[in-house]
KEBA-147412 format. One record per atom (N, C-alpha, C): x, y, z. Coordinates in Angstrom, 2 decimals, decimal comma. Layout:
BEGIN
<pt u="X" v="Y" w="Z"/>
...
END
This chain:
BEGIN
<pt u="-2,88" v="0,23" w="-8,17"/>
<pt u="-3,26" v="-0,08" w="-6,81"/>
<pt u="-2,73" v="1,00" w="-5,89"/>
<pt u="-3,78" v="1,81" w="-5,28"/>
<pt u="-3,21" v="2,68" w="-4,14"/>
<pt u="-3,32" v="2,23" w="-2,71"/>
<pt u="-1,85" v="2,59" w="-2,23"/>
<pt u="-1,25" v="2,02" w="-1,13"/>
<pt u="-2,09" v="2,51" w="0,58"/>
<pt u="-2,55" v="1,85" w="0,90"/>
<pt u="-3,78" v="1,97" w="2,37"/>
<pt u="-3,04" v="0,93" w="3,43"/>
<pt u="-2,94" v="2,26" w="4,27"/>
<pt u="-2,08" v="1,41" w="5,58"/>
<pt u="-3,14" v="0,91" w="6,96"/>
<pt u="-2,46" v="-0,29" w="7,38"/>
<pt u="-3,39" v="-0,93" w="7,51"/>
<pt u="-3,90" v="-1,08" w="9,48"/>
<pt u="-4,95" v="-0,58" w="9,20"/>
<pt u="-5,80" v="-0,40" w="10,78"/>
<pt u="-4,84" v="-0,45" w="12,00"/>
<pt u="-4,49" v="-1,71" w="12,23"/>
<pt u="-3,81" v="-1,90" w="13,65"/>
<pt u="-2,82" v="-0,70" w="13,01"/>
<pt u="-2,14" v="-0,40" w="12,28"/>
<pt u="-0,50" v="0,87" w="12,19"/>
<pt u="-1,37" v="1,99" w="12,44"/>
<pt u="-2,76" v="2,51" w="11,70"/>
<pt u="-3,49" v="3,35" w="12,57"/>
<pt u="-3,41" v="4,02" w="13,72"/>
<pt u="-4,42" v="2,86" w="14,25"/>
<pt u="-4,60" v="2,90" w="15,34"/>
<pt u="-3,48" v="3,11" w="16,65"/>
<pt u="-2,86" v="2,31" w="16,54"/>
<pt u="-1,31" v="2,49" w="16,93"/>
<pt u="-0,77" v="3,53" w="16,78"/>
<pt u="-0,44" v="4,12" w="15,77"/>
<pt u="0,07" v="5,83" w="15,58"/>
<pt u="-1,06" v="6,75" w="16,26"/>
<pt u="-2,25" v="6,41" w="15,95"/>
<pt u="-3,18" v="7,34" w="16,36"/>
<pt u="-2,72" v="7,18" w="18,41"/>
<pt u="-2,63" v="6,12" w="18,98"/>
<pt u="-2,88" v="6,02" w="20,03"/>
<pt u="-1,28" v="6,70" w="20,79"/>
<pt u="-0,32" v="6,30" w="19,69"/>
<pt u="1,02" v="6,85" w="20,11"/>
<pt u="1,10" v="8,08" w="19,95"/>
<pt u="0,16" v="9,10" w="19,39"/>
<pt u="0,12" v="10,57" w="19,15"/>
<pt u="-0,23" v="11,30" w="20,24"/>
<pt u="-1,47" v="10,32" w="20,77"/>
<pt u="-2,50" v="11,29" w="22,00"/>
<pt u="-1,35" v="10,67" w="23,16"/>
<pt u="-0,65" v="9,47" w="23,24"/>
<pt u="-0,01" v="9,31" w="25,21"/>
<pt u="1,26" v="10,53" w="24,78"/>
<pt u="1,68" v="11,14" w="23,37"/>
<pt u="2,97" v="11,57" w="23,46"/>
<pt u="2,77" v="13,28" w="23,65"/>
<pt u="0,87" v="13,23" w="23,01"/>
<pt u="0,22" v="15,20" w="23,58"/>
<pt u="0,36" v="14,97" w="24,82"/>
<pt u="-0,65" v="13,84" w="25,36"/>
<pt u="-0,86" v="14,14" w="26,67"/>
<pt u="0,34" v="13,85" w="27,68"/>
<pt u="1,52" v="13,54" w="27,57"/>
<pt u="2,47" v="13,83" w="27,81"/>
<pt u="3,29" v="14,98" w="27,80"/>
<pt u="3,20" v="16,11" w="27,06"/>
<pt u="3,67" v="16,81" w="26,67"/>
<pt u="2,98" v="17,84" w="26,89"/>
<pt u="1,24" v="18,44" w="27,30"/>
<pt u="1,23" v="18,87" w="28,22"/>
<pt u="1,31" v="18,83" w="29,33"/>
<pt u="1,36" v="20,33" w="30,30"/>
<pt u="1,48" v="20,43" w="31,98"/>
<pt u="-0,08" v="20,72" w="32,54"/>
<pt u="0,23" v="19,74" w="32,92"/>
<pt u="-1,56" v="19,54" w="33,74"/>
<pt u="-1,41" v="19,70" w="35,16"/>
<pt u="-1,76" v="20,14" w="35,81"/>
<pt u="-2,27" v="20,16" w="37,13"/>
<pt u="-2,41" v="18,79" w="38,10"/>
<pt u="-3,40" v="17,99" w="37,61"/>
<pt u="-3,53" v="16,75" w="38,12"/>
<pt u="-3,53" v="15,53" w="36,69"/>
<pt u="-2,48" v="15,18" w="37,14"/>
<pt u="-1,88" v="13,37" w="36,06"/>
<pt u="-3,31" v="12,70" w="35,92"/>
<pt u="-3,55" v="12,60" w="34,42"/>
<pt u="-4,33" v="11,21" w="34,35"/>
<pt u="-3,50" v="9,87" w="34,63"/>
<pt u="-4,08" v="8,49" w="35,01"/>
<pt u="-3,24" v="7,63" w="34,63"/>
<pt u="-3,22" v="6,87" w="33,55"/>
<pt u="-2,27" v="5,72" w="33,08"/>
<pt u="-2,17" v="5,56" w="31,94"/>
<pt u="-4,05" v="5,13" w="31,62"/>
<pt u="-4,09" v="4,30" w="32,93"/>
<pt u="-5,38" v="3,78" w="32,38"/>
<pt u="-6,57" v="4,56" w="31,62"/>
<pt u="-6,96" v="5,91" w="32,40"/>
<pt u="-7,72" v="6,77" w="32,37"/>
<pt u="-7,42" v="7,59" w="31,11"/>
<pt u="-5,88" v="7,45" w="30,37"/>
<pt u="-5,79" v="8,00" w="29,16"/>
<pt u="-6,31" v="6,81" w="28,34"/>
<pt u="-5,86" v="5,34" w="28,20"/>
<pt u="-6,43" v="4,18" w="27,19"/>
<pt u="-8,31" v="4,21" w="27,29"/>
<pt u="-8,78" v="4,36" w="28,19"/>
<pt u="-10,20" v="4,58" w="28,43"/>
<pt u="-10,66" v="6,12" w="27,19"/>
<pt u="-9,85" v="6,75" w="27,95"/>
<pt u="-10,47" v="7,77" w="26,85"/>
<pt u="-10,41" v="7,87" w="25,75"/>
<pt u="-9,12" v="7,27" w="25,50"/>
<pt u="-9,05" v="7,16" w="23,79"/>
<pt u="-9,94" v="6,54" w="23,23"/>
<pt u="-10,32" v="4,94" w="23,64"/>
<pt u="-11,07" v="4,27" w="23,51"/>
<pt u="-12,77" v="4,28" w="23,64"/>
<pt u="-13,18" v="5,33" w="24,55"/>
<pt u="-14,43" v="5,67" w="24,62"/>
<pt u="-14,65" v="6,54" w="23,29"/>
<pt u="-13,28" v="7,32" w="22,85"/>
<pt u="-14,07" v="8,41" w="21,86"/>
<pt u="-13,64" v="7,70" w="20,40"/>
<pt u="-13,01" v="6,50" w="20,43"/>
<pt u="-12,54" v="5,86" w="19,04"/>
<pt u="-14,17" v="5,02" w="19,16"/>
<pt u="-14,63" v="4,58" w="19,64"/>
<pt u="-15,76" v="3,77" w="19,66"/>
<pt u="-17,06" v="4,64" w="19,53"/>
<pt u="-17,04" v="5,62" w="19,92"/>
<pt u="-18,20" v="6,54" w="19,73"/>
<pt u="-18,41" v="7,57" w="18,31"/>
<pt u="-16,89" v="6,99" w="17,66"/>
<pt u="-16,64" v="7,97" w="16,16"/>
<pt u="-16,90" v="6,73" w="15,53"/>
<pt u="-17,35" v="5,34" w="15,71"/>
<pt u="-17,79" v="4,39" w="14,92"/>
<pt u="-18,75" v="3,29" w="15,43"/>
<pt u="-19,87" v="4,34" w="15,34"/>
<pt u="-21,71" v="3,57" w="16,06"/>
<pt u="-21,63" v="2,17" w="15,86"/>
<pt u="-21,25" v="1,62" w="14,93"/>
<pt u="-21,55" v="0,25" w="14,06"/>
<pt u="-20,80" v="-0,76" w="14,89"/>
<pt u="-19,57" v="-0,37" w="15,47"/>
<pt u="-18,86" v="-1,03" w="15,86"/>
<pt u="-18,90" v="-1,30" w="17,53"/>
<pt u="-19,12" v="0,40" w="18,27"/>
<pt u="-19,54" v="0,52" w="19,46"/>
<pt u="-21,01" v="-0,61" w="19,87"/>
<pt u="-21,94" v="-0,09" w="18,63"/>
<pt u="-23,46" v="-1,06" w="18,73"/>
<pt u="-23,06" v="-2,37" w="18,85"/>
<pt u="-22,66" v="-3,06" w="17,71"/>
<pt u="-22,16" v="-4,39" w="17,28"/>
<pt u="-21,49" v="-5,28" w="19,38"/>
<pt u="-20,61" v="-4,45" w="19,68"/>
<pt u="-19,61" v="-5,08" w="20,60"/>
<pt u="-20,73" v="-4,60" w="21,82"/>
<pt u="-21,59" v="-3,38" w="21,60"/>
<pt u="-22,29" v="-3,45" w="23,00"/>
<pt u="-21,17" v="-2,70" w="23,53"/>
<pt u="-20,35" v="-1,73" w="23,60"/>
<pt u="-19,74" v="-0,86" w="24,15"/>
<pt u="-20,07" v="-0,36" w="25,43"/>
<pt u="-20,82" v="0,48" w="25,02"/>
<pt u="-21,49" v="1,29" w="25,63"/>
<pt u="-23,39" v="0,73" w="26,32"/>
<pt u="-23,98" v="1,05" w="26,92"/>
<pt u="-24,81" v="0,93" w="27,98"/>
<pt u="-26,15" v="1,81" w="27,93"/>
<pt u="-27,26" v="1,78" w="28,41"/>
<pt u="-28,16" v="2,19" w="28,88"/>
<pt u="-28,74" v="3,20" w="27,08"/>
<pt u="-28,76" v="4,36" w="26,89"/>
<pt u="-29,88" v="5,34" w="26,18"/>
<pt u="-28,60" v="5,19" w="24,81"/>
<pt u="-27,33" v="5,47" w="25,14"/>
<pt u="-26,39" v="5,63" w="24,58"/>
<pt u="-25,97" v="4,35" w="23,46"/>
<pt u="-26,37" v="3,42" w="24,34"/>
<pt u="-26,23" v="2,30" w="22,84"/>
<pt u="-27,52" v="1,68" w="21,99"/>
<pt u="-28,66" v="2,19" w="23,07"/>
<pt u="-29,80" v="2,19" w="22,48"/>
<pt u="-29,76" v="3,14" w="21,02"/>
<pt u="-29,45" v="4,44" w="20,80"/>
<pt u="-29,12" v="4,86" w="19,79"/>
<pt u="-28,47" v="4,75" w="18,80"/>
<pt u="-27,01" v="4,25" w="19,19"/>
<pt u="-26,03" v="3,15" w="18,43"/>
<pt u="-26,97" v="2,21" w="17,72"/>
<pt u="-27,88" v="1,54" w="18,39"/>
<pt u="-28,75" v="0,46" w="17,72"/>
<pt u="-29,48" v="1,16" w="16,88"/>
<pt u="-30,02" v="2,23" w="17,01"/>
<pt u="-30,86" v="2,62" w="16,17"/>
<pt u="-30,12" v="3,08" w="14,98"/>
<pt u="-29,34" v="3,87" w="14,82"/>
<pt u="-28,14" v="3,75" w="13,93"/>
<pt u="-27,83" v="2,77" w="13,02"/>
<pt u="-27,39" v="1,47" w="13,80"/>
<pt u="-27,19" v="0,82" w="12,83"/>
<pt u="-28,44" v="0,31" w="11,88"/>
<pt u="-29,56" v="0,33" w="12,61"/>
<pt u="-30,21" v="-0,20" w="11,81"/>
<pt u="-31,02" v="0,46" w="11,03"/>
<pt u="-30,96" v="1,49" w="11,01"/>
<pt u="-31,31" v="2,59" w="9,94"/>
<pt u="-30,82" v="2,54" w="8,89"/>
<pt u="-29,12" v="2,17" w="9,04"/>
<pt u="-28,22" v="2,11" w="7,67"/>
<pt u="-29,20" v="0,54" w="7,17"/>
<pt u="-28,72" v="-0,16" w="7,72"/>
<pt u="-29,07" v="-1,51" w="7,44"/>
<pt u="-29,89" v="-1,43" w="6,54"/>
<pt u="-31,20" v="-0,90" w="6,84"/>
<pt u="-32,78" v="-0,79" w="6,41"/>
<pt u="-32,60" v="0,25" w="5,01"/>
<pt u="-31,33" v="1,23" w="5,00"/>
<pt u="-31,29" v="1,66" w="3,60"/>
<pt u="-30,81" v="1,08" w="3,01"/>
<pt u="-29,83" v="0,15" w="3,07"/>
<pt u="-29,23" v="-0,69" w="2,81"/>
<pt u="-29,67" v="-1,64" w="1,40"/>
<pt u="-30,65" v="-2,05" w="2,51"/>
<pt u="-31,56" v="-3,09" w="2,26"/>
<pt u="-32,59" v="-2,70" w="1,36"/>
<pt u="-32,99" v="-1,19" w="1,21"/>
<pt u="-33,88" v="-0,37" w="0,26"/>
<pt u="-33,11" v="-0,23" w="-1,17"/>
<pt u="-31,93" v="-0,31" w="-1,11"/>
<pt u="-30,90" v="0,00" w="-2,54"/>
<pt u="-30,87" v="-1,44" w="-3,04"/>
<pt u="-30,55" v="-2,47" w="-2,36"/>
<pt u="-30,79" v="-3,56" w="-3,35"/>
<pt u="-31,68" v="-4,01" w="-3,77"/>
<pt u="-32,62" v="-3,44" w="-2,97"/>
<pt u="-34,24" v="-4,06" w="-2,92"/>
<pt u="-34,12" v="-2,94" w="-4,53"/>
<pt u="-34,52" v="-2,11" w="-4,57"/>
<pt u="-34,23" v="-1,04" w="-5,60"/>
<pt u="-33,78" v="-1,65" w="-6,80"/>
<pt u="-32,23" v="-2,02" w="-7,12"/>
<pt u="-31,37" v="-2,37" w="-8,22"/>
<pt u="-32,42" v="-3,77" w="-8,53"/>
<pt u="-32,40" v="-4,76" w="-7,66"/>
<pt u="-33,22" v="-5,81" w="-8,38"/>
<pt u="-34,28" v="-5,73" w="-8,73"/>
<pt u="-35,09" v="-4,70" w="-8,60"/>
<pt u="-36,38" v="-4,07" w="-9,45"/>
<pt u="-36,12" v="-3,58" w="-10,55"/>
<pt u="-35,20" v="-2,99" w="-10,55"/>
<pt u="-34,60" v="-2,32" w="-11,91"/>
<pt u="-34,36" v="-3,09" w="-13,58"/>
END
């Protein structure tokens, strides 16, 4: 059994990495915390269509595509088993 650590410790490290960069550079003008959790979160949701689509994330052309996405997989999906039980 190989050892897989588990999402929330992820995510969490992942999110404690980017407030401790963006801390650690010198910027000109401060994001605030909020405007850093937004961004993380806009680009963690946009690196996983299925999930962004699913929750409705996102809005207007942008999740229209997400939809199309998912259901493209879906529909191959659905072509591979369709497939094996012919077999």
């Amino acid at each position: 059994m190989t050892w897989r650590p588990r999402r929330p410790a992820v995510v969490l490290a992942l999110a404690l990495g980017i407030v401790a960069a963006s801390g650690a550079a010198t910027r000109t003008q401060q994001r605030s915390i909020g405007e850093s959790f937004s961004s993380f979160t806009d680009g963690w949701m946009r690196a996983n269509p299925d999930r962004a689509a699913s929750t409705r994330y996102v809005t207007g052309p942008e999740q229209t595509r997400f939809e199309q996405r998912l259901q493209d997989a879906l529909n191959d999906m659905a072509r591979l088993r369709m497939g094996g039980a012919l077999n």
